[in-house]
C-alpha positions as CSV (number, residue, x, y, z in Angstrom):
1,X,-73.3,66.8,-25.8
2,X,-73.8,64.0,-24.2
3,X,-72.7,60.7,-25.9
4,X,-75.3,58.5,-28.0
5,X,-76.6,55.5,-26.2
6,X,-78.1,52.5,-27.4
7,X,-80.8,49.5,-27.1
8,X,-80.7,46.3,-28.4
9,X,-84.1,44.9,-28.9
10,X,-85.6,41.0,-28.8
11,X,-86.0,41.7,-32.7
12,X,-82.5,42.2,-33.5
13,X,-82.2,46.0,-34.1
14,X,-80.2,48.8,-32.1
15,X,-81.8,51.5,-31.3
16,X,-80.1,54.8,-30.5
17,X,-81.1,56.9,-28.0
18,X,-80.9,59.8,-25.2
19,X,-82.1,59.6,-22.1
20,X,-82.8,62.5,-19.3
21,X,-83.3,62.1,-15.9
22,X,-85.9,63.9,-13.9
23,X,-89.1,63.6,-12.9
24,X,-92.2,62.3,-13.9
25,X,-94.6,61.5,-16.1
26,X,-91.7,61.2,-18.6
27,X,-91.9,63.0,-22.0
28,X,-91.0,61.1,-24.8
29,X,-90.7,62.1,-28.2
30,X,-91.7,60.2,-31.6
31,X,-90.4,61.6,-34.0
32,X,-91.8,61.5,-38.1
33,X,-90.4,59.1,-41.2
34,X,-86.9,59.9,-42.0
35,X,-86.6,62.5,-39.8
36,X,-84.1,61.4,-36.5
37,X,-83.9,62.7,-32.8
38,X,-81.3,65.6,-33.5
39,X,-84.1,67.4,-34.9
40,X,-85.2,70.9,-34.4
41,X,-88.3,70.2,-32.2
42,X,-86.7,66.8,-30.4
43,X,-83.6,68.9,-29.1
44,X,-85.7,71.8,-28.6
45,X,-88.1,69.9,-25.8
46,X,-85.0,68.0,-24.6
47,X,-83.6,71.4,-23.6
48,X,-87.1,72.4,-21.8
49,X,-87.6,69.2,-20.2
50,X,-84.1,69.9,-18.7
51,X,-85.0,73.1,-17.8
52,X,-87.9,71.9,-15.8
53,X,-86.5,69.1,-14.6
54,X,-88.4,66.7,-16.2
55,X,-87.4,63.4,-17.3
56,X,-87.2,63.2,-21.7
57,X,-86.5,60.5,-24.0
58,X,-85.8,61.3,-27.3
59,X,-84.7,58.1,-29.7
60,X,-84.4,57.3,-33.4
61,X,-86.4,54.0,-35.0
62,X,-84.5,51.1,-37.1
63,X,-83.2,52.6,-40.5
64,X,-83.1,56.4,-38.8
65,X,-80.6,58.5,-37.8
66,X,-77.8,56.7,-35.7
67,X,-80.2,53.4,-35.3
68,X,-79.3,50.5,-37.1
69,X,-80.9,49.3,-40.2
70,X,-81.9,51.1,-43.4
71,X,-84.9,52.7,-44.0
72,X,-86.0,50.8,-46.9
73,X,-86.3,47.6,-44.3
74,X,-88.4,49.2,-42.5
75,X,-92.3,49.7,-41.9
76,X,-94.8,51.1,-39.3
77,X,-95.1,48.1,-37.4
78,X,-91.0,48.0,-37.2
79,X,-91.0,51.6,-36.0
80,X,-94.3,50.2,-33.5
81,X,-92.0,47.7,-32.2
82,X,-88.7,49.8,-31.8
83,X,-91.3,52.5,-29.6
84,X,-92.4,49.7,-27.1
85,X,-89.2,48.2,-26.9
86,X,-87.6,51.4,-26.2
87,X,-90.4,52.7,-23.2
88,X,-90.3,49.6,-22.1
89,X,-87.2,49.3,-21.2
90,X,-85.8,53.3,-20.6
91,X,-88.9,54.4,-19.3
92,X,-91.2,53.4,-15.9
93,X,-94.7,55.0,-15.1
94,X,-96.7,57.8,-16.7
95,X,-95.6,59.1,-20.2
96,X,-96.2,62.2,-21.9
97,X,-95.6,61.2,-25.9
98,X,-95.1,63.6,-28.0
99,X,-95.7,62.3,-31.6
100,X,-94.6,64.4,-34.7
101,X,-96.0,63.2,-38.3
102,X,-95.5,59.9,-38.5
103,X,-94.8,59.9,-34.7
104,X,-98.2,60.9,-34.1
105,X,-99.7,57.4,-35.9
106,X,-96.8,55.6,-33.8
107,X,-98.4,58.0,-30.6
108,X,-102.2,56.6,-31.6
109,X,-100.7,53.1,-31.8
110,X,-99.5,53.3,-28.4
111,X,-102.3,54.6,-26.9
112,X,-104.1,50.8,-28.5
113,X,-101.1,48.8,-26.8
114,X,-100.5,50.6,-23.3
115,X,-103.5,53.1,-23.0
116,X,-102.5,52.5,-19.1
117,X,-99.4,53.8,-19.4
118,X,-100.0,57.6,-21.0
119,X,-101.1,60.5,-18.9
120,X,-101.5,62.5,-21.5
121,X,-100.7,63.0,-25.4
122,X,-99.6,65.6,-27.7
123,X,-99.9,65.3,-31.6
124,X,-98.2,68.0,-34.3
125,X,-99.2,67.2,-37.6
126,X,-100.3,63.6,-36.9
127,X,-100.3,61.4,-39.8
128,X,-102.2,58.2,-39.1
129,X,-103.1,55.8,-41.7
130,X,-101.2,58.0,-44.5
131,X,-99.5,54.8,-46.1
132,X,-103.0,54.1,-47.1
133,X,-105.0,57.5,-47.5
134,X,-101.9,59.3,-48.6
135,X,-99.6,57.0,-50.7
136,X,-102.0,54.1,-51.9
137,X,-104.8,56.0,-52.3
138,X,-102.7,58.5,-54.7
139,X,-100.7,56.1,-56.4
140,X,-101.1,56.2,-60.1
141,X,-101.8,52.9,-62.0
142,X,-98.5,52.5,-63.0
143,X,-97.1,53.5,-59.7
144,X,-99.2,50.5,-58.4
145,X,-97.7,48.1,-61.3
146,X,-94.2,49.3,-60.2
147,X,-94.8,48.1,-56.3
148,X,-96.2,44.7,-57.1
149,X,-93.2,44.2,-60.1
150,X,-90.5,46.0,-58.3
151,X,-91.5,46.0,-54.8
152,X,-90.9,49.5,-54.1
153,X,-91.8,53.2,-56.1
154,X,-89.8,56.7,-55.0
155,X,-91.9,59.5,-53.7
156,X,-90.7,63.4,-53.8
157,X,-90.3,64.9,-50.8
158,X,-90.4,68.4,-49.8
159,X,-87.8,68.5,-47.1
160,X,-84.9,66.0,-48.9
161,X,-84.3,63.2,-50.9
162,X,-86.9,60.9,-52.2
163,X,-89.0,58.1,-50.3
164,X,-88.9,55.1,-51.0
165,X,-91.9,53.1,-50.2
166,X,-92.0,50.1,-50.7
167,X,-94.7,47.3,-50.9
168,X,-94.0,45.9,-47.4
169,X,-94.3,49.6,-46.1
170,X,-98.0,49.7,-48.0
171,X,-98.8,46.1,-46.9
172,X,-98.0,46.8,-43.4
173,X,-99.5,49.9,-42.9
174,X,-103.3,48.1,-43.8
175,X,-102.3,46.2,-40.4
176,X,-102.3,49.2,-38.3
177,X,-104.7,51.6,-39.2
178,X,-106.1,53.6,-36.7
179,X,-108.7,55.3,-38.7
180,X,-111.3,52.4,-39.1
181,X,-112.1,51.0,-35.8
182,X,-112.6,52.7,-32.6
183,X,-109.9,54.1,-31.1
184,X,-110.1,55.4,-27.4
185,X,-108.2,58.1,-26.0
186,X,-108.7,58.2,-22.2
187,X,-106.7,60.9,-21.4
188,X,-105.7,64.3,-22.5
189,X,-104.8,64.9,-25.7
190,X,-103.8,68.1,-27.9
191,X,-103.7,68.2,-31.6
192,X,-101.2,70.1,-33.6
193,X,-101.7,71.5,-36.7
194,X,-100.4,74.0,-38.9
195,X,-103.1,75.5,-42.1
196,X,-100.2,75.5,-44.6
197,X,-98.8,72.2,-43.8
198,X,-98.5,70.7,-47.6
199,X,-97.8,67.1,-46.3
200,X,-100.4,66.8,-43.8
201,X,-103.6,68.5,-44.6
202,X,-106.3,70.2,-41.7
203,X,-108.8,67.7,-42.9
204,X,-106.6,64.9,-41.3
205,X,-106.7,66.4,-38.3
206,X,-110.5,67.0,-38.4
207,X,-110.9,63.5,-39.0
208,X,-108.6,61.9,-36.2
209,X,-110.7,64.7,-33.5
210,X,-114.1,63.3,-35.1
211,X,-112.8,59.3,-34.9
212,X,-111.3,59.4,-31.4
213,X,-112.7,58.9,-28.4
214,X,-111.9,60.6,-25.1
215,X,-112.8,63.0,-22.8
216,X,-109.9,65.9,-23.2
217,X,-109.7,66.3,-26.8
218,X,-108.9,69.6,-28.5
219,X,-107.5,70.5,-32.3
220,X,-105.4,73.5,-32.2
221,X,-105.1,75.3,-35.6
222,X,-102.0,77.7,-36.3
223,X,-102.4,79.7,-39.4
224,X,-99.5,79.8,-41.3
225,X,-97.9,76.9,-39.9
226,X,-96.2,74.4,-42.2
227,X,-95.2,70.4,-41.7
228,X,-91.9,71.8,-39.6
229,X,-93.8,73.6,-36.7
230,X,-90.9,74.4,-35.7
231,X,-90.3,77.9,-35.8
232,X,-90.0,79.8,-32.1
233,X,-93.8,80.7,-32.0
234,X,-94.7,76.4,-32.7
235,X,-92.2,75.8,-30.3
236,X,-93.4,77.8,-27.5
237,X,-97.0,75.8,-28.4
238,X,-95.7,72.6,-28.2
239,X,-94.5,73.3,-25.0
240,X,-97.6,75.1,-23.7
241,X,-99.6,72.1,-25.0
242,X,-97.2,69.6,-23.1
243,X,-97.5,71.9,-19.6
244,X,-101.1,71.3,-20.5
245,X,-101.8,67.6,-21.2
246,X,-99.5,67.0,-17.9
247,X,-101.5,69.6,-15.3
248,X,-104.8,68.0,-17.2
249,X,-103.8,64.9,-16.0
250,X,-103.2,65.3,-12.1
């Protein structure tokens, strides 16, 4: 495998990355909170954009995986940052971003900074806004009194150790919701989602397809399908949706 490289951005972090060659648009992938780019689905589409001889980036945000930083310093407009920084400097021309989770809020936010830059999108399990309509808006009372006294709570998680939000995270997340005000999509798009995904539910999806604005939208629903999508059936769909967005957009 090939060795790790890495980035060091204006704002003092390192980002670790790898980079394939090929032609364009490029695919990138954003991956979701806590989860890194040796994941299932990022090595996965690494392997087919290699195979078609596509160019791929694949790269982990400040306080993930081999990046520096720890997640606790971190916050969506961090993770914002780390994504421009990183396409704007290992990437030229046309992109094909591939957001998962989280990495589909960091996708959306993208699309407000260089909508002229992406040829097309792809979101699985997108997750915009959920420091506010997930976390805050779930929080008990005393879960509330423990971020303002301590400055962070711990969340359960499903797929390893506990979260750790902390008030930054919360406070930060207000300033880039994508949710409230228009948000304009001008170029293909597919939607991800799988009906028995327990962190992200179907009526999140439903709601980004109703908000957004563009002219090649479409929600694809896999029954079954949890937060992972990443069983050999999901994979074959994110590929088929990526083939998709990119032919759409020629």
């Amino acid at each position: 495998m090939p060795a790790t490289t890495f980035l060091d951005t204006p704002q003092g972090r390192r980002i670790a990355y790898h980079k394939t060659d090929g032609q364009g648009p490029c695919v990138v992938f954003l991956g979701g909170l806590k989860s890194d780019m040796e994941g299932t689905k990022a090595v996965h589409l690494e392997a087919w954009a290699k195979a078609q001889g596509r160019a791929f980036l694949r790269f982990d945000y400040s306080g993930h995986g081999e990046s520096s930083g720890t997640f606790e310093e971190g916050c969506i407009g961090d993770w914002a940052e780390d994504t421009v920084e990183a396409l704007t400097h290992l990437t030229s021309g046309p992109l094909i971003v591939v957001g998962s989770s989280m990495g589909g809020w960091q996708a959306l936010l993208l699309a407000r900074r260089v909508p002229e830059r992406i040829a097309g999108m792809v979101t699985i399990a997108a997750a915009p806004d959920f420091t506010e309509d997930s976390y805050w808006a779930n929080f008990t009372d005393a879960q509330k009194a423990d971020l303002d006294r301590k400055g962070a709570v711990e969340l359960a998680s499903d797929y390893m150790e506990p979260y750790v939000i902390t008030k930054r995270m919360i406070e930060d997340g207000r300033r880039n919701l994508v949710l409230r005000d228009r948000l304009d999509l001008p170029f293909p798009v597919r939607c991800l989602q799988g009906t028995a995904d327990s962190a992200v539910s179907t009526e999140t999806a439903l709601r980004l397809l109703d908000h957004a604005d563009g002219p090649d939208m479409r929600l694809i629903l896999v029954k079954g399908a949890d937060h992972r999508f990443s069983d050999p059936a999901c994979l074959t769909l994110i590929e088929a949706a990526i083939a998709d967005v990119i032919e759409a957009g020629q």
